[in-house]
MMTF fields as JSON, N, C-alpha, C and O atoms, coordinates in Angstrom:
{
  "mmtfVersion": "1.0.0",
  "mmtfProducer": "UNKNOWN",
  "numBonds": 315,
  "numAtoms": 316,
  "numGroups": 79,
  "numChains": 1,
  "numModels": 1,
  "chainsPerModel": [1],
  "groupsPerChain": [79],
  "chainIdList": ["A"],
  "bondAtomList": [4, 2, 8, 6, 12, 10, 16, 14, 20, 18, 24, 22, 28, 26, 32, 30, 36, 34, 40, 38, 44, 42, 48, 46, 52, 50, 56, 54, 60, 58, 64, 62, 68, 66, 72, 70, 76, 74, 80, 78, 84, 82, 88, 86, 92, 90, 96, 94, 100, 98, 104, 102, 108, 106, 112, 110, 116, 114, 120, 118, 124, 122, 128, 126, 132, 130, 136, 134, 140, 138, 144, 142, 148, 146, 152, 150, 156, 154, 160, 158, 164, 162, 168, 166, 172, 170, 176, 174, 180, 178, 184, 182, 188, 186, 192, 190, 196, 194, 200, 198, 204, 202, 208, 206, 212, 210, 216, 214, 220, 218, 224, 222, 228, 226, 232, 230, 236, 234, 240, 238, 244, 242, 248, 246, 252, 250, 256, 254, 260, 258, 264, 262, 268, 266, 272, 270, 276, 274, 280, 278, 284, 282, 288, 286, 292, 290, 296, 294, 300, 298, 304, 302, 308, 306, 312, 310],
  "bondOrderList": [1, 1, 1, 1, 1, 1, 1, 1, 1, 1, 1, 1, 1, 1, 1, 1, 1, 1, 1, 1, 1, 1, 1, 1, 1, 1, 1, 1, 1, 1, 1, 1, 1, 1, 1, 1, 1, 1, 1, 1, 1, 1, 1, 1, 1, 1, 1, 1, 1, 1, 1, 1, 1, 1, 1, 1, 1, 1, 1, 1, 1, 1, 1, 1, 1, 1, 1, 1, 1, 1, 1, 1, 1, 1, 1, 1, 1, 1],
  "groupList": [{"groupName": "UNK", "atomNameList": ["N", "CA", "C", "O"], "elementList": ["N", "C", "C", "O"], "formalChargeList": [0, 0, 0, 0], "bondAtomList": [1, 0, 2, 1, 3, 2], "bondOrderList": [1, 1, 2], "singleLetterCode": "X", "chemCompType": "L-PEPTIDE LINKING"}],
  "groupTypeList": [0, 0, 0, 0, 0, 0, 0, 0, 0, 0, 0, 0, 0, 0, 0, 0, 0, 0, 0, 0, 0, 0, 0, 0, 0, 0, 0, 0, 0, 0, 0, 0, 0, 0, 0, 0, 0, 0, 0, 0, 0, 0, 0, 0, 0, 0, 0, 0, 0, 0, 0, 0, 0, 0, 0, 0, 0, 0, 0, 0, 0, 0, 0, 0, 0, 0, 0, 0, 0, 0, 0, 0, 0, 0, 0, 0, 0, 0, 0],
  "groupIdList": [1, 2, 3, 4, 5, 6, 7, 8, 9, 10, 11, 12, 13, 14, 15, 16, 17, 18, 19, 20, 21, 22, 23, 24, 25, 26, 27, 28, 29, 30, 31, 32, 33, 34, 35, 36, 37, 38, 39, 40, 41, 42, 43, 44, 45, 46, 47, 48, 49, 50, 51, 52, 53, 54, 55, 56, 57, 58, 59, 60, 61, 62, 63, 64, 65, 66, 67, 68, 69, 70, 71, 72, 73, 74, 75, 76, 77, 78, 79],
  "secStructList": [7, 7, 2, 2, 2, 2, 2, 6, 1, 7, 2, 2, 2, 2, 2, 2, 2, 2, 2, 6, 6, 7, 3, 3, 7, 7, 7, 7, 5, 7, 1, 1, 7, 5, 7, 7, 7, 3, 3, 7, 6, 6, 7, 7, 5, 7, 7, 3, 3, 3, 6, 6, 6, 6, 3, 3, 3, 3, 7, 7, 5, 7, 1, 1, 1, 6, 6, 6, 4, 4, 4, 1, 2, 2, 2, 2, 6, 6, 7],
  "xCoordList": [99.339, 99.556, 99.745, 100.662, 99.155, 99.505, 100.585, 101.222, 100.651, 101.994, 101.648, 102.405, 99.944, 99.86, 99.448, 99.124, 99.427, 99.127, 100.262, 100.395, 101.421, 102.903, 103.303, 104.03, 102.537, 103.105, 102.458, 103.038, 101.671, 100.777, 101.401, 101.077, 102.299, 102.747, 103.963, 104.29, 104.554, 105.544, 107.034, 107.188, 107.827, 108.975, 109.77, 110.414, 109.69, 110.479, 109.585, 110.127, 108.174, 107.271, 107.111, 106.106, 107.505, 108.033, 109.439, 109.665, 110.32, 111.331, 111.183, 111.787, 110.424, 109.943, 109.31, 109.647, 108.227, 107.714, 109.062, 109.596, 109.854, 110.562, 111.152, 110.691, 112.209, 112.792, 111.622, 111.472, 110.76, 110.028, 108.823, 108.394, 108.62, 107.599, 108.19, 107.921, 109.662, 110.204, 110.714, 110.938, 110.942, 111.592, 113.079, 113.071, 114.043, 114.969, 115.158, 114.703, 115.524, 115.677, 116.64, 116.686, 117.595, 118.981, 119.648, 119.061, 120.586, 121.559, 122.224, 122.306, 122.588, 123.44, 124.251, 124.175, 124.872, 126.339, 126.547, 127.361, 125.943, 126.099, 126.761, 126.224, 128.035, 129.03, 129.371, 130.043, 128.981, 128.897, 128.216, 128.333, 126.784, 125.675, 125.603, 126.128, 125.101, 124.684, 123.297, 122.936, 122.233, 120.987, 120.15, 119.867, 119.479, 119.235, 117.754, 117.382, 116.665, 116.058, 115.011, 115.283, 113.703, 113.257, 111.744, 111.353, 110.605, 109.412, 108.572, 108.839, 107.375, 106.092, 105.04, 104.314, 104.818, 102.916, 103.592, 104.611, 102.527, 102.634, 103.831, 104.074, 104.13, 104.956, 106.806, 107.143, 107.896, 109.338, 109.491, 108.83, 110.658, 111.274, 112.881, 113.524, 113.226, 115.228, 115.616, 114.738, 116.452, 117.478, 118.189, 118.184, 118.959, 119.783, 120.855, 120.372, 122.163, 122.935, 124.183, 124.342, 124.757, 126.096, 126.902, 126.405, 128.162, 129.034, 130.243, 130.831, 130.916, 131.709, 130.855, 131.394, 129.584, 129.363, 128.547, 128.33, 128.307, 127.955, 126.42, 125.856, 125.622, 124.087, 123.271, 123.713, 121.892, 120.862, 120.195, 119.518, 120.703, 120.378, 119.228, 118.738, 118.47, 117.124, 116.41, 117.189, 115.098, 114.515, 113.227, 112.337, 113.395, 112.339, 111.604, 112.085, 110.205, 108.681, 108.458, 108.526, 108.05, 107.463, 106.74, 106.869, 105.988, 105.365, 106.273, 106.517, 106.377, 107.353, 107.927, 107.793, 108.573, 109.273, 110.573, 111.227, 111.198, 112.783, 114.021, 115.247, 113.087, 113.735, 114.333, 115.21, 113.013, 113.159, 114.322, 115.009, 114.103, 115.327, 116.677, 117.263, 116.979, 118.836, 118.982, 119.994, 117.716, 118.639, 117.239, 116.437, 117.244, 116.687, 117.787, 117.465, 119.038, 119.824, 120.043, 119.976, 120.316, 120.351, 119.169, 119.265, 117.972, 117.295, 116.963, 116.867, 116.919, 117.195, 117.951, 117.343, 119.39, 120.417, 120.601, 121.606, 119.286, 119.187, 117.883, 117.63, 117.242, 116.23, 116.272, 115.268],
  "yCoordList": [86.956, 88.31, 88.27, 87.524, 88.838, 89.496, 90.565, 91.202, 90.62, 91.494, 92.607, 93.454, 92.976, 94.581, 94.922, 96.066, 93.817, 94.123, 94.533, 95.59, 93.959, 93.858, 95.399, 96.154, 95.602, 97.392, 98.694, 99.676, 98.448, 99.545, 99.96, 100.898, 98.918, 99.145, 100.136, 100.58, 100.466, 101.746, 100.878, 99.675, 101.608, 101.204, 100.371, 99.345, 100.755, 100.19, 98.802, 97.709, 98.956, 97.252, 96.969, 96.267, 96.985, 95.921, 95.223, 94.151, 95.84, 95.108, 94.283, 93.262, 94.884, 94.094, 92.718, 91.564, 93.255, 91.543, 91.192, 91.648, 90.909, 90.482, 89.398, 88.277, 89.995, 89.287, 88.655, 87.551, 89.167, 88.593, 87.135, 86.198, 87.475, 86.275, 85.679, 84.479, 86.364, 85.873, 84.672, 84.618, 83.62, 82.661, 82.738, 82.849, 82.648, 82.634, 81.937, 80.808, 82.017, 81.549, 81.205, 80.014, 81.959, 82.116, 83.209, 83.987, 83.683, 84.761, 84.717, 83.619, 85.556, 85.645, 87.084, 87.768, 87.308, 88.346, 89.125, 88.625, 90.679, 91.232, 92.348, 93.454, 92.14, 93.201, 93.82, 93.15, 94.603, 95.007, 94.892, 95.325, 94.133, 93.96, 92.495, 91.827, 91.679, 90.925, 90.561, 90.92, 89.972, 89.75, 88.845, 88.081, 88.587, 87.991, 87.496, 88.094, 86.381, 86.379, 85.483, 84.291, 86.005, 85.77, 85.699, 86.565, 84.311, 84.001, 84.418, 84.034, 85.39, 85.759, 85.256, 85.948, 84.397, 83.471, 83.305, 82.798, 83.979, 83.561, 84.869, 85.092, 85.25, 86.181, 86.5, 85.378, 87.098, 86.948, 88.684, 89.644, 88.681, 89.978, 89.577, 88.806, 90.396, 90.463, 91.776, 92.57, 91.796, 92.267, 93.049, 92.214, 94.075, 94.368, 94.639, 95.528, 94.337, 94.564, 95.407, 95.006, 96.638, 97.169, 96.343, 96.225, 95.673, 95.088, 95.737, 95.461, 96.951, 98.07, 99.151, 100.227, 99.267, 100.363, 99.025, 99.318, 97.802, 97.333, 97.596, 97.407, 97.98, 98.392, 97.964, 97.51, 98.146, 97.642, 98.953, 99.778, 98.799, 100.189, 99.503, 100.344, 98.385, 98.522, 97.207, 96.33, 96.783, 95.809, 95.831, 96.677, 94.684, 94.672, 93.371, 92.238, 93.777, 92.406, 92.18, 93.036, 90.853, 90.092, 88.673, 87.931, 88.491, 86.98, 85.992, 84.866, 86.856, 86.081, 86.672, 87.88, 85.876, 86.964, 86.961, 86.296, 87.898, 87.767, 88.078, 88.035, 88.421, 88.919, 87.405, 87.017, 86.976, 85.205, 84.118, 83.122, 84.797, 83.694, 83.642, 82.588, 84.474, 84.592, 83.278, 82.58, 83.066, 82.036, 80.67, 80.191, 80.266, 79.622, 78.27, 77.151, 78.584, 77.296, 76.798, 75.597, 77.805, 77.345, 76.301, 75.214, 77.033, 76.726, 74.712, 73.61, 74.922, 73.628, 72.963, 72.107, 72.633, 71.693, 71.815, 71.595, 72.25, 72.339, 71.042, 70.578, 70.626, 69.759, 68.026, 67.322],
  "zCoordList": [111.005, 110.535, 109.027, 108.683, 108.125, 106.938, 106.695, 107.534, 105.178, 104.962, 105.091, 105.563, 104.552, 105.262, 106.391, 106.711, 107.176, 109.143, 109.189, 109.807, 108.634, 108.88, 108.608, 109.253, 107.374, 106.631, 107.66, 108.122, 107.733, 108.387, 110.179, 110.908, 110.396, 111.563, 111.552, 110.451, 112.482, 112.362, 112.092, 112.307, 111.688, 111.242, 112.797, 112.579, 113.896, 115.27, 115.31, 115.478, 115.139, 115.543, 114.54, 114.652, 112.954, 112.36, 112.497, 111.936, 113.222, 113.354, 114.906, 115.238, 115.528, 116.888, 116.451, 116.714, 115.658, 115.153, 114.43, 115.44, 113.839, 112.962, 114.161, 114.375, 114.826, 116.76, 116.897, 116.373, 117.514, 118.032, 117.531, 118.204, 116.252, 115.228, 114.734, 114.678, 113.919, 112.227, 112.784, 113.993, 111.976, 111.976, 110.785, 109.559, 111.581, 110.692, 109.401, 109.584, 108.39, 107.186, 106.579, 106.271, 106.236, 105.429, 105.447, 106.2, 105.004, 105.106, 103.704, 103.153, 103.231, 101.774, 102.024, 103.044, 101.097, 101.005, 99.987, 99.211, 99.491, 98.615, 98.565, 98.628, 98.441, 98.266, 100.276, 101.061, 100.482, 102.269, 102.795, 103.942, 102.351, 102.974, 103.351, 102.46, 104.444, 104.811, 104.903, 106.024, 104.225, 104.236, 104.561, 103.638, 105.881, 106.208, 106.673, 107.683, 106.086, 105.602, 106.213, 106.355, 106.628, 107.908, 107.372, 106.589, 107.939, 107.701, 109.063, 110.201, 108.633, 109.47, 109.026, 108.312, 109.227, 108.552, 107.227, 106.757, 106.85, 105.211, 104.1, 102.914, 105.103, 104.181, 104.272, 103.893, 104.464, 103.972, 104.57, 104.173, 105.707, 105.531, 105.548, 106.262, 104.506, 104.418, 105.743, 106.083, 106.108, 107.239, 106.572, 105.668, 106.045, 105.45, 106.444, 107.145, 106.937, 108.125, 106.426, 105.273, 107.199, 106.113, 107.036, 108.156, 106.811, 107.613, 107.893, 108.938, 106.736, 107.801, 108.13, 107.868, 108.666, 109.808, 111.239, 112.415, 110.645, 112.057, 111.969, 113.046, 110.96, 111.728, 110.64, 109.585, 110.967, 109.931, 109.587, 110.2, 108.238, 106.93, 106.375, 105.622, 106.314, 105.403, 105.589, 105.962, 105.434, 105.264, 104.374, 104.299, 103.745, 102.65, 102.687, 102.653, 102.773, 102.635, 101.758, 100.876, 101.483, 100.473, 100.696, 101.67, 99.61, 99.744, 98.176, 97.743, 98.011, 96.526, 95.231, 95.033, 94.316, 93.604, 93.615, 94.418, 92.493, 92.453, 93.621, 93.521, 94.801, 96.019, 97.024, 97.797, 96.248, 97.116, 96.047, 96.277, 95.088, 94.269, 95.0, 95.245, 95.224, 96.012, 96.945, 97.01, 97.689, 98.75, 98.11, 98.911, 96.546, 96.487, 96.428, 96.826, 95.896, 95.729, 97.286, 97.546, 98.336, 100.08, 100.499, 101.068, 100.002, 100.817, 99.767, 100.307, 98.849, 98.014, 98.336, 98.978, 98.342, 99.047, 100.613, 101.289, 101.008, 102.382, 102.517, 103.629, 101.448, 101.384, 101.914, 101.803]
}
């Protein structure tokens, strides 16, 4: 799958592929958000979970870029 097979799909079956394809990645902590950061083929979706309401307020795709720097020191001393 590509990132715009990935876009063109509706907001409920991109998060279906996400469960269902993504491979987990990393997690990081920005202020109330929890972000958690997940590989489909060749491309990256973040999770956005708020942690005082309990739910997932947003997710954002990518193949690279300053979105991927955050969990670059993890995924490095993870080497």
């Amino acid at each position: 799958m590509t990132l715009y097979e990935f876009l063109v799909e509706n907001e409920n079956d991109q998060y279906q592929l996400v469960w269902d394809s993504g491979q987990y990645i990393s997690s990081c902590v920005q202020g109330d958000f929890r972000i958690h950061l997940y590989a489909i083929d060749k491309f990256f979706v973040e999770i956005y979970y708020n942690t005082k309401t309990n739910a997932i307020v947003d997710k954002k795709s990518f193949t690279h870029g300053l979105l991927m720097e955050k969990y670059c020191p993890e995924i490095n001393s993870s080497l």
